[in-house]
Structure formats: structure tokens, C-alpha cells
N, C-alpha and C positions, 0 to 999 in steps of 0.2 A: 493588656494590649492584645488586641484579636491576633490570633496566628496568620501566617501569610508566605504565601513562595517567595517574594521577596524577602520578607525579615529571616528567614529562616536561609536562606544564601548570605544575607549579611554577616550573619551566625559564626556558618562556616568558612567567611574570607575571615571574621575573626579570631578566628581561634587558625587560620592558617599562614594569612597573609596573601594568599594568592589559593583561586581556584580554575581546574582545569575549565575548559568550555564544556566537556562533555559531565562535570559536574553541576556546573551551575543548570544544563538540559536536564539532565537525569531529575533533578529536585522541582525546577518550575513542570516541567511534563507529569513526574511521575511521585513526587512527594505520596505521602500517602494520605495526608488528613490533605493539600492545600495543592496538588498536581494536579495541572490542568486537564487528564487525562484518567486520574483518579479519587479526583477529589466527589463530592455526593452533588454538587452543580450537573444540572443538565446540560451536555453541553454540542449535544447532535444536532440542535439550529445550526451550529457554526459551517456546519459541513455541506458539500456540495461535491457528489464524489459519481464513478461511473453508476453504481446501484443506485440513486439517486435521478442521474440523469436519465434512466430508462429503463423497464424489466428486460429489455433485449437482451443486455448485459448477463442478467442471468440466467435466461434462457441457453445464450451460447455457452456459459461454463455447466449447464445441466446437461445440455445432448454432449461437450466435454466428456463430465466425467460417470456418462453412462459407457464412450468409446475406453476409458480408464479401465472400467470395472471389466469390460470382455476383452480389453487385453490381457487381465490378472486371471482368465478363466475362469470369469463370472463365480467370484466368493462367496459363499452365503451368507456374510459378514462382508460390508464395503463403508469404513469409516472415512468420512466427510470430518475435518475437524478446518474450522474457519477461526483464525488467528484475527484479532483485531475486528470484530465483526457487529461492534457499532450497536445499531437499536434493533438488527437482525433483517432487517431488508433485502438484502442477496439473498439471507437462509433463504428466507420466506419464497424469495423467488425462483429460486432454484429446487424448494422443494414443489412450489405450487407448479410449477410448471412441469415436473416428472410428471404427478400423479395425475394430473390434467391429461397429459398425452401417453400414458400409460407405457413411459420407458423401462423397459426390462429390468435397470439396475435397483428402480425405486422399493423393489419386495427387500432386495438385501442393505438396503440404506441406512444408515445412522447419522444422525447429524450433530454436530458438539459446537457448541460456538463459545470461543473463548474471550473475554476481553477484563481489562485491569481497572473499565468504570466499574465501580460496586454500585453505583443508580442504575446503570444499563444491566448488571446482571440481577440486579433485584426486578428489574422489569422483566427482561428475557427468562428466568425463572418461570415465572405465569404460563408462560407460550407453550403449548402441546404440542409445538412444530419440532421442539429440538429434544435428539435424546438423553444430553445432560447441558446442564450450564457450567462453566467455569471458570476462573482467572489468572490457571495458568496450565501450561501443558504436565504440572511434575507430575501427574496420576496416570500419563499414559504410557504404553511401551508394547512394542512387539505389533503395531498397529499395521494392519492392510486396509487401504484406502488412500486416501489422498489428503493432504495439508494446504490451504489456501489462505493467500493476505493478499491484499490490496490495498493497495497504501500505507501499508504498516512499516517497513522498513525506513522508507523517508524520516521517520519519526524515533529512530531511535538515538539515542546521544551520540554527538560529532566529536573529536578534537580537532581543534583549529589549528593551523601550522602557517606561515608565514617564511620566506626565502629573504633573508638579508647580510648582505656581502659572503654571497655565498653559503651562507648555513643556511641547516634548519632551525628553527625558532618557533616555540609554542607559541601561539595565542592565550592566555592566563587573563580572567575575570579578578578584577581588584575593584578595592573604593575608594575614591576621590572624592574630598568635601563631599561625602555623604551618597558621591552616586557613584553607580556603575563603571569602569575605566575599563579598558583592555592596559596590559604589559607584556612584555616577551622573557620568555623565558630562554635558555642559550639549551637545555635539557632536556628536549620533548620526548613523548612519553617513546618509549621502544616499538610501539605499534606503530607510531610514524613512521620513524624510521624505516622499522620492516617493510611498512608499504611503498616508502617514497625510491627503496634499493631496486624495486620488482624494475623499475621507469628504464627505461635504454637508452632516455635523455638527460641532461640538468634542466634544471626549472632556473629560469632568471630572475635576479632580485624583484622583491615588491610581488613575488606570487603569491596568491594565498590563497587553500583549500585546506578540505577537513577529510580526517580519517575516520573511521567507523569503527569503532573501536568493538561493538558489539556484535560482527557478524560470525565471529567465531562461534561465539558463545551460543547463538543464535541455529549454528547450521551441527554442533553440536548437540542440540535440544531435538533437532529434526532428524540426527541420524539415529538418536536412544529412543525417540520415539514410533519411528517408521521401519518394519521390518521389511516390509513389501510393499513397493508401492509410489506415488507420486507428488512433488512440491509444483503447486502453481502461484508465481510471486508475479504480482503488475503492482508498477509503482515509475514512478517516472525515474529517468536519471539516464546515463551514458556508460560507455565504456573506457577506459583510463587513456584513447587514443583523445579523446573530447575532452575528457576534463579536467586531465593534465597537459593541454596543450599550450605552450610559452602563449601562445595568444588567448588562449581563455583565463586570465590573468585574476576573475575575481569570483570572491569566493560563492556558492550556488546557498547559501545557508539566510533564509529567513524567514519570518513567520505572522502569522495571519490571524486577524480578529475580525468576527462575522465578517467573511467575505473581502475586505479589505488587507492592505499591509501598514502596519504602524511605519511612525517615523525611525523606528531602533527596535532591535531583538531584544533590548533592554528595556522596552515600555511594555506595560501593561504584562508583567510576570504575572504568570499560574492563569492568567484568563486568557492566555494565546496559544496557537500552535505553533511551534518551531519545527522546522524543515528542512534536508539538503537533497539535495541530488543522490541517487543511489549510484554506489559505483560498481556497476554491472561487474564489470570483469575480474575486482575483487571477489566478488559473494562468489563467481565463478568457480574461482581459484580455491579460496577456501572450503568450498565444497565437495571439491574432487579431493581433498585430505581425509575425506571421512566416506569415500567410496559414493557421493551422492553424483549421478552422471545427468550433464545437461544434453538435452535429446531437442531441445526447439528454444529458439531465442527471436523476436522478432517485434513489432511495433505491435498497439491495440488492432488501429485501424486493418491489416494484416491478418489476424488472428481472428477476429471477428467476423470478419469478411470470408473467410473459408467457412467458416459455419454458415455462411446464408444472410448476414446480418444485411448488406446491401441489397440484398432480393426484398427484403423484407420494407423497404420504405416503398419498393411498386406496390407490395402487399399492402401497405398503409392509403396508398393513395387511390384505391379502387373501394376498398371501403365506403360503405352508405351509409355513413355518420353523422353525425354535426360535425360543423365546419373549423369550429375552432380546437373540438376533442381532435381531430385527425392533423389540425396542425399544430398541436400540442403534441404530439406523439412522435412528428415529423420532427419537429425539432429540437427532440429526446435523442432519438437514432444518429440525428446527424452532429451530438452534442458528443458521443462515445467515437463517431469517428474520424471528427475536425483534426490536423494533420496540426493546430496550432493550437491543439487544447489533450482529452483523452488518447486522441489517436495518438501522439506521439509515443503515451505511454507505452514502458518495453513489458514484452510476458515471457517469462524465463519459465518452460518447463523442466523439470528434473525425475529423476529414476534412482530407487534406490532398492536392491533385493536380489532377486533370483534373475536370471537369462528369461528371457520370454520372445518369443518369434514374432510378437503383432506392436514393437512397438515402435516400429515406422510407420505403423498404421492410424496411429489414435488420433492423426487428424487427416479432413481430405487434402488434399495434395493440392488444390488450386480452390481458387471462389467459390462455391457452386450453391444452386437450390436446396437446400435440407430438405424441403416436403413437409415441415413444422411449421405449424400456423405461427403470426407474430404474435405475443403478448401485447397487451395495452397497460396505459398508466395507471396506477391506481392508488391510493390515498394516500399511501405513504412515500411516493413518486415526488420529485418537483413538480409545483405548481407554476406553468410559466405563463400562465394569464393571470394569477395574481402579480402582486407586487415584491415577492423578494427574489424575482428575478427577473425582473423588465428589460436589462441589459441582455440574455438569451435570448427573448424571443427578437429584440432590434435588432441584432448582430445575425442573426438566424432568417428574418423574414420573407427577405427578399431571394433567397435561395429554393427555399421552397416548391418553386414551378419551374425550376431550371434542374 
């Protein structure tokens, strides 16, 4: 019988009788022969992410973290190490666009891109853009430079919790004639707990959200790692004022195959991605336990937009191009800063090292011009005059001239 993230969660309700939700994610995500995320399946069609949507994206985290490197007093050494970094499209973009525009910090640059596909690292390998490949951070420490994910925290295992007559109550993965069931458990795991004590309110029966049970672990990895230096985390999610509020009653956890949402988190295991909302002001908290200091927190659309990204669609539309390359491009730009799509996205930056005097500095203070040309799409960009994303350009067209 062929192996499978399914059979292999069956495995472990049998031999347990009940498994956590953040076990049954951890094994369909992250199994090692049959995890969606690191199994030998290609699986970067499915995605559809801000680098993706447009090199602008990486343009604005390059002129970033060149203001990075001359707050740290221009090191001669400035490690780049990109967490979750896909088929390497940001790298690519962020290094092509230093040495294109010939930013100061690009002589002392290293770039590390790390991810848990072993098809994406056997590919990225090849590539002369980065100066190592790897799968996970245990080889680094003492690092100056900076740590980036994007999108990577939405994706690490949830536990589920549920309010009934008053308690807390796990969410637990069982099987019923053969499928999938939820039960509750009266004993949820002690992370619950701890997070659900932080609240200043009760949660009313029938609430249900998930704990994150990995961001300890998580911001532990990035304070042994990072001696000097800076975390930039974008990934969607709220603060604990949103998403434990008596009225946002259900839970933010589900998951996605090419492009669409199945009918159950429980269809189609190991060929999906599962997702929740990140809880900002946890990763917050547990951060400041390990001396890591939050210095900027704000939306995409926000953060981009001080870099010049908004200047940059006039810059698009004066261009003497074809018609459809330039409203291909337009509607990249405005795909990173739709207020019901990337924009919403939050960007937490953080500080972790020595006192330094510039770093109120490392971004501008308001919107403004950069003086940096725009990047354009390019092959490994979405195509939104093909067909696997016709809904973009319809949703998008008509804005365009306005």
C-alpha cells in the first residue's frame, strides 16, 4: 500500500486514540517522505504569494535592508537568510535589483535561503544567486544581518481550542467509520492555557480558535541565531484585540488547493495547504522573552508605500511599452497593495543586539519618492494575461485608469 499523510495520521489516531490538531498539521504539512510542504512533489504552482504578484515587493525589502545594513554600520559581512523561500523569487529579486542599482550594502551581502522542500532545495542548489542552500537554520549563530519570512508562520501547526460551558476544550482529530471526526478533549494542551490566561476577557461558549504552539520555539531559533541584527515577518493575521474577540467567534484555520478552498481541512491531506491567522501580539510577546525588540508593526500596503511603491504605478504608466506588458505590471502593484488582499498583510519588524542610534531611521517616515526605478515582471512573475489567473486581471481592470 503506497505511503500517504493520510494513512500515516490514521497510524497515529491508532496507536493513540486521539490526536492533537497541531499533530495531525505537523504530519500532513511537514511528514517527511508525504508532507505537503516536504514531500519531493512540486508544489510552487499552488502558490500565489506578494513575490509572485510583482518584483516591487522585492525591490522595497532591498532598498529595506540596504537602510538595515547602514544602521548596523555598514558590516562587511550582512547576512540575508530568507526562512521559507519557495523556488527563490524574492532572493532573485532582491538580489537583482541591488546590483542593478548598485546599493552600497550589495558588496557585503550574503544571501542563505532556507526551505524544508528538498525538490526546491535540490533546485535552488544550481542557482549562483545564493551563498548557501539549506533546510534548516541549525548551522547558523552569531549572525549580523537580517532574517525574513513571508508567509511562513501562517503555516506552522495550530492547536484548536473550543469554549464549552465555560471551559476550555481541545479540539482532538479522531476516526469515525473510517473518517476523520473532531472530539473534545476536557485537558488542552498547557500552551492554551497559557495563551488563553494573557486575555483580560472570557471567551463565550461555542468560541473556537487555535494556539500556535510553535512560536516559542520559533523566536528561540532566531534569538541563537541572530547576534546583531534584524527579523522582517509579513504574513497575514491580527492582534489578540481581533481574534479573540466574543464576536469573532470562528475559528481563522483553513486550507487551500491550487488556488481554491476544499470543502474540509480534512480533504485532500498532504496535497493541501493548511493555514490560520497569525497572532501578532503573541509572536509579540514571546519575543520580548528572548530580548528580541519590536521597532515597526504596520499593514503591507503602509510599509510599501513609504518605500515609493505608490509613486511607482505613475512610473508604470508613462512608460512607452505595450499595452498589455504595462497593464500587466499595473495590476501586479496594485495586487501587493489591495486593502482586501496583500495589503492587509501585517509587517512586524524586530531588533535584536547591540544599542545603535539610526534605528528610528531604517525606514522613511511618511510615503515618498525613492528615486529607484520600478522593476518589471519577469518570467518567473504571475502571468495575468494567461489563464491561471484571469480572475486578477477581471477584478483589477477596471481600476487601472482611475
Amino acid at each position: 500500500m503506497k505511503l500517504s499523510a493520510e494513512t500515516v495520521i490514521e497510524n497515529h489516531i491508532h496507536q493513540k486514540g486521539a490526536i492533537s490538531f497541531g499533530e495531525f498539521m505537523e504530519i500532513a504539512l511537514y511528514h517527511h517522505e508525504v508532507g505537503y510542504y516536504t514531500s519531493s512533489k512540486s508544489i510552487i504552482d499552488n502558490f500565489y504569494t506578494s513575490p509572485y504578484a510583482h518584483p516591487a515587493f522585492g525591490a522595497a525589502l532591498c532598498l529595506q535592508l540596504n537602510e538595515m545594513w547602514l544602521a548596523l554600520g555598514e558590516p562587511e559581512v550582512f547576512v540575508v537568510i530568507e526562512v521559507g523561500c519557495g523556488d527563490g523569487v524574492l532572493a532573485q529579486d532582491i538580489v537583482r535589483y541591488g546590483k542593478s542599482n548598485r546599493l552600497p550594502f550589495i558588496n557585503a551581502f550574503e544571501y542563505v535561503a532556507v526551505d524544508r522542500s528538498k525538490s526546491l532545495i535540490d533546485s535552488l542548489a544550481k542557482d549562483d544567486g545564493f551563498s548557501k542552500v539549506v533546510s534548516n537554520l541549525d548551522s547558523f549563530k552569531e549572525v549580523v544581518g537580517c532574517i525574513i519570512s513571508n508567509e511562513l508562520i501562517d503555516s506552522f501547526p495550530v492547536n484548536r481550542f473550543i469554549i464549552q460551558n465555560g471551559k476550555i476544550c481541545e479540539i482532538m482529530v479522531a476516526l469515525k467509520n473510517g473518517r476523520f471526526s473532531e472530539i473534545l478533549s476536557e485537558k488542552p494542551n498547557q500552551m492554551i492555557i497559557e495563551r488563553l490566561n494573557h486575555l483580560n476577557w472570557e471567551l463565550p461558549d461555542n468560541f473556537e480558535g487555535e494556539i500556535n504552539c510553535y512560536i516559542e520555539s520559533w523566536i528561540k531559533s532566531l534569538s541563537r541565531v541572530l547576534s546583531n541584527g534584524f527579523v522582517i515577518t509579513i504574513d497575514y493575521g491580527s492582534d489578540y484585540s481581533y481574534l479573540y474577540s466574543p464576536e469573532n467567534k470562528f475559528s481563522s484555520i483553513r486550507s487551500y488547493r491550487r488556488h481554491s478552498q476544499p470543502n474540509s481541512i480534512y480533504d485532500h491531506i498532504g496535497d493541501c495547504d493548511i493555514t490560520a491567522d497569525v497572532d501578532f501580539s503573541w509572536l509579540i510577546n514571546q519575543s520580548e522573552r528572548f530580548d528580541l525588540k519590536s521597532i515597526y508593526i504596520s499593514n503591507q500596503r503602509e510599509f510599501l508605500s513609504r518605500w515609493g511603491v505608490d509613486n511607482w504605478i505613475d512610473d508604470i504608466r508613462l512608460k512607452k511599452i505595450n499595452q498589455n506588458v504595462l497593464n500587466s505590471n499595473l495590476v501586479g502593484v496594485r495586487q501587493l497593495l489591495r486593502d482586501d488582499g496583500f495589503g492587509q498583510f501585517k509587517v512586524l519588524i524586530q531588533y535584536s543586539g547591540e544599542e545603535v542610534d539610526r534605528l528610528g531611521d531604517i525606514l522613511p517616515a511618511e510615503a515618498t519618492s525613492n528615486g529607484y526605478p520600478v522593476p518589471m515582471l519577469g518570467d518567473k512573475h504571475a502571468d495575468y494575461l494567461g489563464s491561471k489567473y484571469p480572475h486578477v486581471v477581471e477584478s483589477e481592470y477596471d481600476r487601472l485608469f482611475f
